[in-house]
C-alpha positions in Angstrom: 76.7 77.2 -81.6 77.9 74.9 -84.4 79.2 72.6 -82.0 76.3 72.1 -80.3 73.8 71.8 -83.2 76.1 68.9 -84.8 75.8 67.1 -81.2 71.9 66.9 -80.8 71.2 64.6 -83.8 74.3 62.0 -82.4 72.7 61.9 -79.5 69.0 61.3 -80.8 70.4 58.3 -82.8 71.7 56.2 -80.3 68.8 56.7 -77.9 67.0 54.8 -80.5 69.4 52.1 -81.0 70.0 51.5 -77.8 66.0 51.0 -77.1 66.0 48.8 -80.4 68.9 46.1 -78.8 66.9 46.0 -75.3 63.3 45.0 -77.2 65.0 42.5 -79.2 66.9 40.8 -76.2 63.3 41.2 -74.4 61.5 39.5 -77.0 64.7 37.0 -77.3 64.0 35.6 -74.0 60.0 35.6 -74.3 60.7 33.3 -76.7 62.8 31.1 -75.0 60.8 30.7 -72.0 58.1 30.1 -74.4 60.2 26.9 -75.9 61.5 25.9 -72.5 58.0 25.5 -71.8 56.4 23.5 -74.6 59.8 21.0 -74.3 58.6 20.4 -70.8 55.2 19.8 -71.4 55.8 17.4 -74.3 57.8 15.1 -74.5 60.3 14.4 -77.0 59.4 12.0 -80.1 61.9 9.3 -78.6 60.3 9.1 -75.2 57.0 8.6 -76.6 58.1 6.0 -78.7 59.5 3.9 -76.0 56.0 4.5 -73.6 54.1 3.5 -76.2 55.0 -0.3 -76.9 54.9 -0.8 -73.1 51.5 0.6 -72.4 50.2 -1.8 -74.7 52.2 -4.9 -73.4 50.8 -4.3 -70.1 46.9 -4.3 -71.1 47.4 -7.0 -73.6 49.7 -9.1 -71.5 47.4 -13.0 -71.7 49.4 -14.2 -68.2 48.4 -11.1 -65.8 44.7 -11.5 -66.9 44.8 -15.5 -66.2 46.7 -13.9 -63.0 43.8 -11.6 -62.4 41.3 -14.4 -63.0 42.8 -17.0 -60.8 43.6 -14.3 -58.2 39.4 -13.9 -58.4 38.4 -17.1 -58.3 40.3 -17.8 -55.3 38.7 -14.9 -53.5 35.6 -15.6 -54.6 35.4 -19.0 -53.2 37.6 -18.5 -49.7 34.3 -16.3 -49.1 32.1 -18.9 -50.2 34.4 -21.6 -47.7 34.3 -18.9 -45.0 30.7 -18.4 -45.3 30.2 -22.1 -44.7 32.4 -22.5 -41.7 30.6 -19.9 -40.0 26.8 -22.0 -41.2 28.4 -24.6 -39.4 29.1 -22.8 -36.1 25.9 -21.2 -36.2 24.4 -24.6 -36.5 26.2 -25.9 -34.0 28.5 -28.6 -36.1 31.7 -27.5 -34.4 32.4 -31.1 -34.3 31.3 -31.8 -38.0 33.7 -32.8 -40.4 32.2 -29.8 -42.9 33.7 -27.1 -40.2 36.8 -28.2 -40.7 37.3 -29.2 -44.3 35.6 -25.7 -44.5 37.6 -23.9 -42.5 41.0 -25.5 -43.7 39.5 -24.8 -47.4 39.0 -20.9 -46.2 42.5 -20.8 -44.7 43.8 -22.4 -48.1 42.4 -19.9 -50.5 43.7 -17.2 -48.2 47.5 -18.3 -48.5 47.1 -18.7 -52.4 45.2 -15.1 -53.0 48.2 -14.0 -51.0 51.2 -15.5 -53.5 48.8 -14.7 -56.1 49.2 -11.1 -55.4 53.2 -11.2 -55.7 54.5 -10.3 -58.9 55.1 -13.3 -61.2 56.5 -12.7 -64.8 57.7 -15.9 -65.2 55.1 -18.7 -66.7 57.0 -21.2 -65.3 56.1 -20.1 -62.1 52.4 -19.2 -62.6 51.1 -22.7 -64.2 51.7 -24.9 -60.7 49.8 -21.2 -58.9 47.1 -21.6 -61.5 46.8 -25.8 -61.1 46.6 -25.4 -57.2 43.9 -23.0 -57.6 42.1 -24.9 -60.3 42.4 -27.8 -58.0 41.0 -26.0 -55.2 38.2 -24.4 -56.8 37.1 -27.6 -58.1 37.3 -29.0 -54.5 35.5 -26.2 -53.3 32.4 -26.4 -56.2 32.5 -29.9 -55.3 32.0 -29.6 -51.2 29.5 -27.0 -51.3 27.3 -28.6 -54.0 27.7 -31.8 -51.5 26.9 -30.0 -48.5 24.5 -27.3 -49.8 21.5 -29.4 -48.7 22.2 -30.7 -45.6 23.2 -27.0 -45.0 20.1 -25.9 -46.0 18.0 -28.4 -44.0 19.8 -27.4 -41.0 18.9 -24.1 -41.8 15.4 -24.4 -41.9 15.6 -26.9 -38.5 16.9 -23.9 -37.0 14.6 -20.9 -38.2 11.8 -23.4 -37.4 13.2 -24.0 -33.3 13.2 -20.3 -33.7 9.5 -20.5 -34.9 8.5 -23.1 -32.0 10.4 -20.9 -29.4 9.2 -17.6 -30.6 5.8 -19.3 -30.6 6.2 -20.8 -26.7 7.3 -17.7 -25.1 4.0 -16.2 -27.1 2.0 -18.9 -25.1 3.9 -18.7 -21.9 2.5 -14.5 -22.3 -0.6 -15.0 -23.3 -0.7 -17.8 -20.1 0.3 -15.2 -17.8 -2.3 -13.1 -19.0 -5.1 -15.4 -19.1 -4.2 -16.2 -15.2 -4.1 -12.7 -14.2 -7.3 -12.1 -15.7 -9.1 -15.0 -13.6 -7.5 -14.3 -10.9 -8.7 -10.8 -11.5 -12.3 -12.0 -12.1 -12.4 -14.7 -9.5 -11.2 -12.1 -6.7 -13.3 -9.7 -8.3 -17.2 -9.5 -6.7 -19.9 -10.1 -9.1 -22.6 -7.7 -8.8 -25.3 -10.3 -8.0 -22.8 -10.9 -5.3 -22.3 -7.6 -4.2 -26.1 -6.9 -4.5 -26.8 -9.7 -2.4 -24.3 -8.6 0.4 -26.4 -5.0 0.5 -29.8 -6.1 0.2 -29.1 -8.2 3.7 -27.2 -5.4 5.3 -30.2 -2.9 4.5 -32.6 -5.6 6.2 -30.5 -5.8 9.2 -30.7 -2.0 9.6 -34.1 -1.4 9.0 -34.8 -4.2 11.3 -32.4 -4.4 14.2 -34.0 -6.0 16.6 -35.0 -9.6 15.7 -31.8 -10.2 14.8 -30.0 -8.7 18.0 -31.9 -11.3 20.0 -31.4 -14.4 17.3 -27.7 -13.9 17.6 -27.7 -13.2 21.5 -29.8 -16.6 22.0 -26.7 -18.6 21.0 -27.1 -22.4 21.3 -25.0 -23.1 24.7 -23.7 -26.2 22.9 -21.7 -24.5 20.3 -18.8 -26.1 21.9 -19.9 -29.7 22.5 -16.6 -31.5 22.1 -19.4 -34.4 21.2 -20.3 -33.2 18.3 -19.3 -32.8 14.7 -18.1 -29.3 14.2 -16.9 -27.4 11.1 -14.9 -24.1 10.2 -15.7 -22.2 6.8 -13.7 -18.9 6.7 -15.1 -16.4 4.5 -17.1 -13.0 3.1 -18.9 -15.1 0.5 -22.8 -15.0 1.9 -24.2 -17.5 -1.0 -20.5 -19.9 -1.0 -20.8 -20.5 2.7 -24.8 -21.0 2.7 -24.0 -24.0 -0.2 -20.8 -25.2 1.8 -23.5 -26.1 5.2 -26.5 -26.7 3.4 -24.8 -29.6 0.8 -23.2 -30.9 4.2 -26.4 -31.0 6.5 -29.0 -32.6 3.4 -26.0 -35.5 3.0 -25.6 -36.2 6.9 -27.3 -39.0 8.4 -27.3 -37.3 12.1 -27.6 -33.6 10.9 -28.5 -32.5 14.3 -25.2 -33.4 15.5 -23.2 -30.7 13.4 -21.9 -27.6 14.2 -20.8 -24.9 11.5 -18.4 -22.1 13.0 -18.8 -19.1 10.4 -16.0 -16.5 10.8 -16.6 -13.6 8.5 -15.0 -9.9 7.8 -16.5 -7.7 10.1 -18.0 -5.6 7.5 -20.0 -8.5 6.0 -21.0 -10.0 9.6 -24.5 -8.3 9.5 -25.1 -9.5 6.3 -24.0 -13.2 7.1 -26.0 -13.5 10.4 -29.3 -12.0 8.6 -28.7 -15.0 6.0 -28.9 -17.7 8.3 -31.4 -16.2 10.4 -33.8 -16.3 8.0 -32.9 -19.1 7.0 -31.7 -21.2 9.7 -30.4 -24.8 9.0 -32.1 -27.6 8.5 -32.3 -30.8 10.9 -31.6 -29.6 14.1 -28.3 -28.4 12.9 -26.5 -25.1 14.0 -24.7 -22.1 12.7 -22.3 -20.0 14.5 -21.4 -16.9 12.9 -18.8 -14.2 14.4 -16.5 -11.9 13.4 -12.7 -11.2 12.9 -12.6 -8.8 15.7 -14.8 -10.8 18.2 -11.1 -13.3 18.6 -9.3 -10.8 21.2 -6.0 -12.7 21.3 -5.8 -11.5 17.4 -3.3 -7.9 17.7 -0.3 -7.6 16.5 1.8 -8.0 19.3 0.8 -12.2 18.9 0.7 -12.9 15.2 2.9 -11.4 12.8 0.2 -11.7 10.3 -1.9 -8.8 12.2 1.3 -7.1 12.2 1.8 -7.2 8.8 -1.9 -7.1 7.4 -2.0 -3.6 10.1 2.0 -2.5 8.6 0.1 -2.0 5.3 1.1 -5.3 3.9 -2.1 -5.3 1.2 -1.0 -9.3 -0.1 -1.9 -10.7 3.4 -5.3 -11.5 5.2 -6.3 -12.3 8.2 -9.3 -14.3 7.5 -7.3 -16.4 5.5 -4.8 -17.1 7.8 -7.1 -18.0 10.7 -6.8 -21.6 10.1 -3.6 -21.9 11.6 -5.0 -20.1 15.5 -8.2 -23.1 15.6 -7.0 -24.5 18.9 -7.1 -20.6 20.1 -10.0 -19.9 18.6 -11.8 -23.1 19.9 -9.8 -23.9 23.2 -13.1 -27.2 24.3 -12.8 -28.9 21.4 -10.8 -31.3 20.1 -11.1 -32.2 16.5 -12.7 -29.6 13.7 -13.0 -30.0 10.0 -11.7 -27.3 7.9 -14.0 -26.5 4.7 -13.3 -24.3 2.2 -16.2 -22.3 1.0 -15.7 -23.0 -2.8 -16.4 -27.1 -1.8 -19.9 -29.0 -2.2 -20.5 -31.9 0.2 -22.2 -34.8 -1.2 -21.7 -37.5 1.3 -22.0 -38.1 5.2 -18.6 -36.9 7.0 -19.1 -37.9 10.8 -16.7 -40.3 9.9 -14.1 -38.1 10.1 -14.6 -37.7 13.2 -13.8 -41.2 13.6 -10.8 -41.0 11.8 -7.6 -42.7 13.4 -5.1 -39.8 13.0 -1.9 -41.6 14.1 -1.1 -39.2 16.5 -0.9 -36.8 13.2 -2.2 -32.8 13.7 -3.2 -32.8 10.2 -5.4 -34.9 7.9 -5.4 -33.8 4.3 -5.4 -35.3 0.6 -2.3 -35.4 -1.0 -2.5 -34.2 -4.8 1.6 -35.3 -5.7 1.7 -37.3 -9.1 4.8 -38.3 -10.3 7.2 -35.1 -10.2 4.5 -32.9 -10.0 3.5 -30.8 -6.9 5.9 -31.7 -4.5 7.3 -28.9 -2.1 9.6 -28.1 -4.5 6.8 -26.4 -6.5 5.6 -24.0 -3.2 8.9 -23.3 -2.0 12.1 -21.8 -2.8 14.8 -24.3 -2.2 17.3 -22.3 -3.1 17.2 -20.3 0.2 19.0 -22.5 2.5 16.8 -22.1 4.9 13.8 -24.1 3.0 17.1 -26.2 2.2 18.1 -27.6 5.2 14.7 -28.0 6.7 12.5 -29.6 4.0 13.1 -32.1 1.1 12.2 -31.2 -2.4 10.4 -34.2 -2.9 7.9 -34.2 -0.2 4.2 -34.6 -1.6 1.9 -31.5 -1.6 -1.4 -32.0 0.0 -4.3 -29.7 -0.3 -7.0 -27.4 1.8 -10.6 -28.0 0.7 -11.3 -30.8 3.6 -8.9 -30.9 6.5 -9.2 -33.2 9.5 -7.5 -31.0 12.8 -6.4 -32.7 15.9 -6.1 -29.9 18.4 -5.2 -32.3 21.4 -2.2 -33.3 18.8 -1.5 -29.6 17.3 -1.1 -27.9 21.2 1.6 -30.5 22.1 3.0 -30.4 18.5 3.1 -26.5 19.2 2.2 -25.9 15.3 0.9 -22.3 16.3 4.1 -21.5 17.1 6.1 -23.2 14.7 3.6 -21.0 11.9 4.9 -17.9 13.6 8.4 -19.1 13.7 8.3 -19.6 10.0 6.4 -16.0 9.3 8.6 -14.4 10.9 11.3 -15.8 8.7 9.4 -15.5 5.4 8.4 -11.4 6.1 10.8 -10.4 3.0 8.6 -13.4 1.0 11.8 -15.3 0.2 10.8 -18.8 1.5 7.6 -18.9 -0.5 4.8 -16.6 -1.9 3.8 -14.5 1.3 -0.2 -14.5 -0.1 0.0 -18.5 0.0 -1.9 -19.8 2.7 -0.9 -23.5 1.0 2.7 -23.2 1.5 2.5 -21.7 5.3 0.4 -25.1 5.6 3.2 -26.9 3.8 5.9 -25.9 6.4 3.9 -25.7 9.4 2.1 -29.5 8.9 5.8 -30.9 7.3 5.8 -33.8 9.5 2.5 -33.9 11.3 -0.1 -35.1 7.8 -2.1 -37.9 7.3 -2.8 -38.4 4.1 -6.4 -39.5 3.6 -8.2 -41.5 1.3 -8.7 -39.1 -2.4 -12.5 -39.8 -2.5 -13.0 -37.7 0.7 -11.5 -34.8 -1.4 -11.8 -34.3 -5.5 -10.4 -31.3 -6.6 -10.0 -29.6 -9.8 -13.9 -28.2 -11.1 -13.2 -24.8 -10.9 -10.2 -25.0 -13.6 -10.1 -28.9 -15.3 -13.0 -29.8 -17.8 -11.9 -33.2 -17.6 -12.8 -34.3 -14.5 -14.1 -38.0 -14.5 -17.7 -38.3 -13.7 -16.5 -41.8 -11.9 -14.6 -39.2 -9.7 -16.9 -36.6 -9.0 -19.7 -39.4 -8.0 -17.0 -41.3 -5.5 -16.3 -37.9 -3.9 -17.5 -36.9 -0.9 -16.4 -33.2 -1.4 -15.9 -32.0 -4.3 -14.1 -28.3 -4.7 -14.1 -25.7 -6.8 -11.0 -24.9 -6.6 -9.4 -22.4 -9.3 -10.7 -18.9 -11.0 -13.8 -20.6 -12.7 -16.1 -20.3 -9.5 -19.6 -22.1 -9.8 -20.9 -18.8 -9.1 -18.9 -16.5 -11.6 -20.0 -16.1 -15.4 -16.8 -18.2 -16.2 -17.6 -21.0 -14.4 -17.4 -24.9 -16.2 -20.7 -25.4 -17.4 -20.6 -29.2 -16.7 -19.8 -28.9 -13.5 -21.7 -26.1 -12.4 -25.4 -27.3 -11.6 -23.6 -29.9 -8.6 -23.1 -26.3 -7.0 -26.2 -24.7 -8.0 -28.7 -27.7 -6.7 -27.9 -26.7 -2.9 -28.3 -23.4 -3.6 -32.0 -21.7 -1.8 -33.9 -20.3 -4.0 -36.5 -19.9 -2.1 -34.4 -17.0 -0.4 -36.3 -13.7 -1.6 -33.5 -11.6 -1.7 -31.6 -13.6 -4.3 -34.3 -13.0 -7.1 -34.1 -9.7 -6.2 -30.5 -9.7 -7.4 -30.8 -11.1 -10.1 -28.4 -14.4 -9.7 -28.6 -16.6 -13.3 -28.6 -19.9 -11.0 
């Protein structure tokens, strides 16, 4: 029991020793790491002192700031060179001598920024770096304070052909749209017009009968090969009535003239109750029909029927009835064409003693230098038109057109007209609505050109018609969107229209026409 009471106290002691070693080598290596970590962090005093000195060198160092400066400099003014060259291009100076003492001076400041940007510690090798760059940024200072100006004026040449170019395609719009709004208005039917139109239809249904027998009693010398005899296509009751009242007041031998009237069928009642009630004056005479009354019209002869019938809305048939007069009149032999937009003002039987040289065709020709030639009416670059026609062929106009049927049936024109139709369906040879340029092709080498005082065109678009002109003329027309009888019409030209109009015609005071 001894024994074991002397053991416990032995055994108690170094317990607690033993616990005393391990938290003394614990706290032994906390502190060691703790050093090991501060000697990593910090560096020792001799390292520092070494970093220190060269730091500073570096930031204080006078040849890598001239470096630095130099190295700038040069950048700064290869942009400036590069800048230039490209003015130059722009302006179109690739054959300048300031492209290319530009672009040599760009390419020069790009080789030095690049040797500038090598390490040099030597200043024996930075002073001839720093004179070449002195040298070129003095060159460079010195060629764009020379060429600065010129530069500039260039500039402004070309912002202002911008201007000027900017400022034609703005006319060439507003052009466009000034056409398309005449040639809205003068295809568009005034109400006085349209009123007019009415008024005589209404008479001719609430009185059918005189005029059934005034157009069955037909003069049986309506196709006198003798006489003088006109055609006027057209819907226009009041154009057509100034057309063949100017012409009968002006003729010496009125009695001897014949005026074939071919109307739209829908405005036919209205056009035969005009001249009806009032019929021409000295002996003259008026034949008014229809469209449909011409039976050898259909589709299976003329392509334009075809077409106009396929739903082809820029063709007409009135229109294109000029080119079927030796059909449509087989007795006679000669007929003057008048538009219905024309004033006669002189006597023209003799046109009808006109020496056509064998010639289908007598018209004016309206060519002036380069202008209106065929190469404005059709498209030459279709071989077709090509081969056929020469660019440089004058133009001549409808308005007054001398026809020699004898000389059109053996010229076969009719024929030749549906030859080229046929060809121009697609309207690749020429504007398919142009009546003008069908002429053009079908009359290429059968024209006489006659005398311009038979035909002065131009008052229904030019103010500056000479009044020399217009006096000489013995038609004028009124040709263009400014109509004598439209709001738009030239004022100065518009009373040589209005003085053939007859007023004494009730139904146009009714309508209110400001003639």
């Amino acid at each position: 029991m001894a024994g074991v009471r002397s053991a416990r106290p032995a055994t108690g002691f170094r317990a607690f020793f033993s616990y005393k070693v391990f938290a003394s080598a614990v706290f032994t290596l906390l502190c060691l790491a703790a050093v090991s970590v501060l000697l990593s962090s910090y560096p020792s005093h001799t390292t520092d002192a070494a970093a220190v000195p060269r730091r500073s060198f570096l930031a204080s160092d006078p040849l890598r700031a001239r470096l630095d400066l130099i190295y700038r400099q040069a950048a700064d003014h290869s942009a400036v060179a590069t800048a230039y060259a490209a003015y130059a291009r722009r302006l179109k100076l690739d054959s300048s001598r300031q492209l290319h003492v530009f672009e040599g001076l760009a390419a020069a400041f790009s080789d030095l920024s690049a040797r500038l940007a090598a390490p040099i510690d030597d200043e024996d090798a930075f002073r001839p770096l720093e004179k070449e760059a002195k040298d070129r940024v003095k060159l460079a200072r010195q060629l764009v304070g020379e060429s600065k100006e010129a530069f500039d004026t260039q500039i402004k040449i070309q912002k202002l052909s911008d201007t000027i170019f900017a400022a034609r395609e703005q006319l060439h719009r507003s052009k466009k749209l000034g056409t398309l709004a005449g040639s809205i208005a003068a295809g568009s039917t005034p109400k006085s017009l349209h009123c007019l139109a009415m008024r005589l239809m209404e008479e001719r249904i609430s009185h059918p009968e005189p005029y059934r027998r005034a157009t069955a009693a037909a003069p049986s010398d309506l196709a006198d090969p003798d006489l003088y005899h006109y055609a006027i296509f057209s819907d226009n009751v009041i154009a057509v009535s100034v057309a063949v009242n100017s012409a009968i007041k002006n003729a010496e031998e009125p009695w001897k003239h014949v005026f074939h009237v071919v109307t739209d069928p829908m405005y036919l009642p209205a056009m035969q109750v005009w001249f009806v009630r009032r019929p021409p004056a000295g002996g003259a005479k008026v034949e008014v029909r229809s469209v449909a009354d011409f039976g050898f019209l259909n589709a299976s002869y003329s392509p334009v029927v075809r077409l106009v019938e396929g739903g082809r809305g820029d063709l007409s048939v009135l229109n294109h009835l000029r080119f079927y007069l030796p059909e449509m009149y087989p007795k006679l032999r000669r007929i003057v064409l008048l538009e219905d937009d024309v004033v006669v003002q002189k006597d023209l039987a003799q046109l009808w003693r006109l020496d056509m040289d064998g010639k289908v065709n007598g018209a004016v020709e309206t060519c002036f230098g380069g202008f209106r030639r065929y190469s404005r009416y059709l498209n030459f670059s279709n071989h077709e038109i090509r081969d056929r026609f020469s660019p440089r062929t004058c133009a001549w106009a409808y308005g007054v057109n001398v026809f020699d049927l004898g000389a059109w049936r053996r010229e076969g024109c009719t024929e030749q007209f549906h030859q080229y139709q046929r060809m121009n369906e697609d309207g690749t040879l020429w504007n398919p609505s142009s009546v003008l340029s069908a002429g053009l092709v079908t009359f290429y080498t059968t024209t006489k050109p006659l005398d311009k005082n038979w035909h002065v065109m131009g008052l229904g678009y030019n103010p500056s018609v000479s009044v020399d002109e217009i006096q000489n003329a013995a038609v004028i027309h009124f040709d263009g969107n400014m109509k004598p009888w439209l709001d738009v019409a030239l004022n100065q030209y518009k009373h040589l229209w209005t003085k053939y109009v007859d007023t004494e015609m009730d139904f146009l005071q009714l309508c209110n026409f400001g003639l």
